[in-house]
N, C-alpha and C positions, 0 to 999 in steps of 0.2 A: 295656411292653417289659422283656425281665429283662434281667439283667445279662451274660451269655453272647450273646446276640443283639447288643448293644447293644456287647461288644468286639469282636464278626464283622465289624459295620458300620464300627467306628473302625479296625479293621487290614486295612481291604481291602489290603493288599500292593503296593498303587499308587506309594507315592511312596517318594520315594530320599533314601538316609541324608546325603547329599552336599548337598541341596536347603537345607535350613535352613543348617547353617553358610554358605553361598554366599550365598544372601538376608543373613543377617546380617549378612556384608560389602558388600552392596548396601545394606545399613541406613545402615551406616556413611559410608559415600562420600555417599550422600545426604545426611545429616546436614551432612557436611563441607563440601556445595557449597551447600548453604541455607546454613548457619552463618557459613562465611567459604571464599566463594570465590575470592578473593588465593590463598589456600596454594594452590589448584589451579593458577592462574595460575604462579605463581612454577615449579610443579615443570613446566608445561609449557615456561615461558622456558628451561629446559636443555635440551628436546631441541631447541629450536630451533637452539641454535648450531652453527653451520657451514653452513647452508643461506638463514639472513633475517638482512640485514644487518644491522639495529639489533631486537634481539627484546626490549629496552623500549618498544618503538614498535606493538609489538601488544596493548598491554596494554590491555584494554577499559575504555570508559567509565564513568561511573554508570549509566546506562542498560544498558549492555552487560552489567554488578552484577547489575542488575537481573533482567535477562532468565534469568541465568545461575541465581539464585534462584530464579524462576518457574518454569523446569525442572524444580532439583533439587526444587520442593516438589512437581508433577508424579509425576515420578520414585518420590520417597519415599513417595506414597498408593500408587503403583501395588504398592513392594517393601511395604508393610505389607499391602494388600491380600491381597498373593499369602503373606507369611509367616502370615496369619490362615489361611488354605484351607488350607496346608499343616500347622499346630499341630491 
């Protein structure tokens, strides 16, 4: 294959200049809810106020940790996945 065919194929014109920085923010957030998802916790406890009486009182288990981990690692194959298609 020469090199001319071979840049035809790579800029099919398909994808959108918007898509990678957006994934990289889904990288991140991913990142964030694997890594430590307390922070996310914590920034959700403010919007709760005014609406759940006690919003320490939904703050999840270890297991609840857990699940939230299992997720984000979900999640983060799925946005590396789709950042590889895209590069």
């Amino acid at each position: 294959m020469n090199i001319e065919a071979s840049i035809i194929v790579a800029s099919d014109g398909n994808s959108n200049p918007v898509l990678i920085p957006l994934l990289c923010l889904f990288l991140v957030m991913g990142l964030l809810q694997v890594l430590r998802p307390q922070l996310l916790w914590k920034l959700n406890r403010n919007f709760q106020r005014g609406w759940v009486k006690d919003p320490d009182a939904t703050e999840p288990t270890g297991k609840g940790y857990a699940m939230q981990r299992a997720t984000g690692a979900v999640f983060l194959a799925f946005v590396i996945w789709m950042l590889v298609q895209q590069i």
